[in-house]
Structures are given as structure tokens and as C-alpha cells.
N, C-alpha and C positions, 0 to 999 in steps of 0.2 A: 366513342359512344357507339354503341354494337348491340345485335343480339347474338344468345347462343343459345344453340338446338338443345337443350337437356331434357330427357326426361318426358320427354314428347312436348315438352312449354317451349316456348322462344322468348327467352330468358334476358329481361333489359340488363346491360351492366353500362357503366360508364368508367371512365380510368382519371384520377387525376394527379400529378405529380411525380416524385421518382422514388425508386429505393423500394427495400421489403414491401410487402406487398400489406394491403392492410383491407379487411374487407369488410362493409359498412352496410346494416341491416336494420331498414327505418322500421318506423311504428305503422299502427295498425290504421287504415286508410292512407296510409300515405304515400310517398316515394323518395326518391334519392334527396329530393328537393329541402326534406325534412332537416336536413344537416347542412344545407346551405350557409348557417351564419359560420357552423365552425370549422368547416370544410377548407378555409385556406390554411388555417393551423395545423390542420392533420397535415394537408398534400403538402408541406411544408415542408414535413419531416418524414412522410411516407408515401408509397405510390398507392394511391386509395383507391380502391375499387366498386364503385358504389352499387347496390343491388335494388331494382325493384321486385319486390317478390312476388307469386301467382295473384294476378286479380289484381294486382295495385299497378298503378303507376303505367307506365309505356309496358308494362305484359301483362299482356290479355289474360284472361281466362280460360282455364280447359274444364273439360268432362269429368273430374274428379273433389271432392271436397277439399277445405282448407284443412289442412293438419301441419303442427309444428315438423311431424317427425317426414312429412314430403319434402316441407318444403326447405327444412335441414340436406334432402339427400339434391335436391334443384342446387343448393351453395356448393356443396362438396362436387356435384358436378361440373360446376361454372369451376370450382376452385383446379380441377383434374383439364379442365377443358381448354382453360388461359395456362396450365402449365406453371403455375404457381408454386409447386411444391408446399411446403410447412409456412401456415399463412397465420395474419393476427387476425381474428376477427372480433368485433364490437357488434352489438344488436342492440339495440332501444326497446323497451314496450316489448310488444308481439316480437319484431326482432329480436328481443333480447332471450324470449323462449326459443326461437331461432336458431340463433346462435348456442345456446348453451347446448341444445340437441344436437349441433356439428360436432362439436367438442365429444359429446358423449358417443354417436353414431359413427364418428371418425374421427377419431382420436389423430391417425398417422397425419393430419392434414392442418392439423391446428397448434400452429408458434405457441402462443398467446391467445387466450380469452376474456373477452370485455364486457360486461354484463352490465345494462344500464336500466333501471326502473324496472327490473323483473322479479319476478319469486321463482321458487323452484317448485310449488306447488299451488294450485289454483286454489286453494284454503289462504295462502298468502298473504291475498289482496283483501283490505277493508272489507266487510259487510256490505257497506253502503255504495262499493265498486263494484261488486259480484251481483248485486241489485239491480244496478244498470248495466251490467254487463247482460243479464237475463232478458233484459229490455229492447235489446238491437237486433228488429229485424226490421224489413221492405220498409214499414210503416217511420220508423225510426228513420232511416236513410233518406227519405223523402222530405221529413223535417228537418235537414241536415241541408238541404240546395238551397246554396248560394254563401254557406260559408266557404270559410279558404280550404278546407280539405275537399271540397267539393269543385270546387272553381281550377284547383289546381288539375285537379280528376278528369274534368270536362276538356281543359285544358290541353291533355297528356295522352290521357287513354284511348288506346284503339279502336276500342268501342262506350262510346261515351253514356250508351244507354243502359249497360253494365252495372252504373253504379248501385241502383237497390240492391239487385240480386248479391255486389258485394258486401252490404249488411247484411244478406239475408243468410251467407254464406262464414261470414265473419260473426256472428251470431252464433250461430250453430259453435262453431269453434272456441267460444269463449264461455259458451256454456258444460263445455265437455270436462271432468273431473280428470285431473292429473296429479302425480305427485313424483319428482324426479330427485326426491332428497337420496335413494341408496345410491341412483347412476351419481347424481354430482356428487358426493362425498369418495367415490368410485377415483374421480377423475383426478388425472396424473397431469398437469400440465400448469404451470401459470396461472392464475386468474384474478381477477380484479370487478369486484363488483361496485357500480357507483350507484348513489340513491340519492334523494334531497332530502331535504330535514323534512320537510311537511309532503312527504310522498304520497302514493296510492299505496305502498308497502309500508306497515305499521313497523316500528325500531325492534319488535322482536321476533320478526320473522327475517327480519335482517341480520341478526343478532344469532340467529339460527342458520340461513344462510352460510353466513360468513365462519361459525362453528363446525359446521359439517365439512368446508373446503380446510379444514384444521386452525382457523384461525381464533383468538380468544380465549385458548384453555391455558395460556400459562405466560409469564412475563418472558419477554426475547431477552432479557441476562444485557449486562453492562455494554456489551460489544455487539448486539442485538443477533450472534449466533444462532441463538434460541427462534429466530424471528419466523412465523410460517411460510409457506412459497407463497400462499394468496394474499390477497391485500383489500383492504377496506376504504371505499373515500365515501362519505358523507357531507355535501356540497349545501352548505348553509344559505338560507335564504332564496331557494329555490321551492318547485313542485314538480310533477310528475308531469306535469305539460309544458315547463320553461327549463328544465334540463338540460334538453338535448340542446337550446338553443345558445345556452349561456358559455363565456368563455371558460368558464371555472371545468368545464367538462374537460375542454383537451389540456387545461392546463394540470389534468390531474392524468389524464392519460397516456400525455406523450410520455411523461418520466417511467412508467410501470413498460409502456414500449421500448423504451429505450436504455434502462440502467439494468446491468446486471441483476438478476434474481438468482437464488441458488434453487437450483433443480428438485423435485419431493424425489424419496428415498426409494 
């Protein structure tokens, strides 16, 4: 458990376990903590690396706004920094926008990519998500103390009085218009996106998602030749806030980490 100098942040990571390296990007408020339940099944089979990102968690905040495409190049740094080489990385949530930005921003740096309750464009998300997502600023965050993303915050952060300005900040960021469907259709590597049945992601922008990574346009043929490099898990019985938590996640994960894929062309 360490910081590292990136990017002008001092950048919390923690390591756990052995083997390829595997780098793990919580959700929005949160920190490494967020993966707690499923963290011994990862470090089981990989050396995991867990990140808190700008403003969350044990690293502070600097002088600059949140944006995916920063705090993609803060990972890629951490990932250049620890000496990692070609890494898997997973993100959740805001993580999961995260992560798919490393992939896209640096490509040479990324095994595998794991995309867990994300869209590839801020249209993505429900109406009735993007409503409240409109909704999170100071005022917001204050009605938020004394839950557990808050208690853990209090708990961790170096500056504990930080936290509105992290709505205030995270707000802004979630209100900003994105659309990264040509980069990820773009993208040459692995990928695996996971969602739950009753998500924040409606089934057809999923369906879209996983379309644009090649997946869906055609049957994989008797010996599943045919089969895309990406892959699809759909984890029944879950939501967008029990996801991360549940076993059904790594037990969908480790196998796309661990069993041969055939390379895109």
C-alpha cells in the first residue's frame, strides 16, 4: 500500500496477491474498499492492484477538474510507474468510463479490458439516471453524511472536508456529454463487458455496446470459430449498485482472464 507521484496527484494504489497484474477501478464516490467482497477471488488468481482515483479515496484532490480522459492518463501512469507492462484492467461505474479510456488512450498498456456497469456514451444511461446524475452537486453531498460512501470517505481521505466539493466536482463530470462509440468499436484488444439484468444500462444500449466491440452480428458456427474477440456477461439477479459486490462478478471474470481468446484481426 503506497502512493505514486503521477501526473502532479499522489496517486493511492494498494497490491494484492500474485501473478499478472490486474488493475481494479472503483465507482464513483468511492475507493478500493468498493471490491472488498470480491477481492480475495481476484488476488487469488491475479496480483491486483487497486486504484483510488483523483478526489476519492486516500488521494486527495488537486487543482484540476474530474475528467475520464485525466484520470485514464493518472492509471496509464501508475501502470508505466509500477513497471507493469501489458496489464488487465476492470473499472465499475465511473471506473468503468475509466478504464475503457486507458484502453482507448493507451492501447500499448492494456492485456485485457473489463468494463462493468458502464456505457460508452452518456445517452447510455436511463433518463431517470441522467436526472440524478443532473442533481449531484455541494447540496446533494451533504444529504449523503453519514452513509457508508460517506463514513468510508471520512474514514480514508486526507482531507475529510473535501467531501462536497467531491459532489460538486463529480457533478460537473457527470453532467458533461460524451460519446465513445467510434474509439471503442476502434479498439483492438480483448474485452469483456459485464451488466446486471436490472441495470442503470437499459439491454439495448448494451446490445449496442457489445455490437460495436463486434459482438452479435452473426452465429460463431458449430466449433464457435466464428466466435468475436469480445464477450458478453449479463449477471441475473443483480443491479447496478450489487454488482460489484456479488460473487457472480469474478466468477465471470476470472475465466475471460484467464482462458485463451483469439486475438481481433
Amino acid at each position: 500500500m503506497s502512493y505514486a507521484e503521477v501526473n502532479g496527484l499522489r496517486l493511492w494504489y494498494e497490491v494484492h496477491g500474485t501473478g499478472r497484474p490486474l488493475v481494479l477501478l472503483h465507482g464513483g464516490y468511492g475507493a478500493v474498499e468498493m471490491f472488498a467482497p470480491v477481492l480475495p477471488a481476484l488476488a487469488g488468481r491475479r496480483r491486483v492492484i487497486g486504484v483510488d482515483l483523483q478526489g476519492h479515496g486516500r488521494t486527495a484532490d488537486v487543482d484540476r477538474p474530474l475528467r475520464y480522459e485525466s484520470m485514464a492518463d493518472d492509471v496509464a501512469a501508475l501502470i508505466r510507474h509500477l513497471g507493469l507492462g501489458e496489464t488487465d484492467v476492470l473499472g465499475y461505474s465511473l471506473g468503468g468510463g475509466v478504464a475503457l479510456r486507458v484502453a482507448i488512450q493507451h492501447p500499448d498498456l492494456v492485456r485485457r479490458l473489463v468494463v462493468v456497469s458502464a456505457p460508452c456514451r452518456r445517452q447510455g444511461w436511463y433518463p431517470e439516471v441522467l436526472a440524478a446524475m443532473d442533481t449531484q452537486d455541494e447540496r446533494t453531498g451533504e444529504r449523503m453524511r453519514g452513509t457508508p460512501p460517506h463514513e468510508l470517505y471520512a474514514r480514508v481521505a486526507p482531507r475529510p472536508q473535501d467531501w462536497p466539493a467531491l459532489w460538486v466536482k463529480t457533478g460537473e463530470l457527470l453532467r458533461r456529454e460524451y460519446d465513445w462509440s467510434a474509439e471503442a468499436a476502434a479498439l483492438a484488444l480483448p474485452t469483456l463487458l459485464v451488466f446486471a439484468d436490472a441495470d442503470s444500462i437499459p439491454v439495448g444500449h448494451v446490445a449496442e455496446f457489445f455490437g460495436l466491440l463486434g459482438g452479435g452480428h452473426r452465429d460463431a458456427g458449430w466449433d464457435g470459430t466464428d466466435r468475436p474477440t469480445s464477450r458478453l456477461a449479463v449477471l441475473p439477479g443483480l443491479t447496478h449498485y450489487d454488482i460489484v459486490t456479488s460473487p457472480a462478478l469474478p466468477a465471470a471474470v476470472i475465466p475471460f482472464l484467464t482462458t485463451q481468446v483469439r486475438e481481433p484481426a
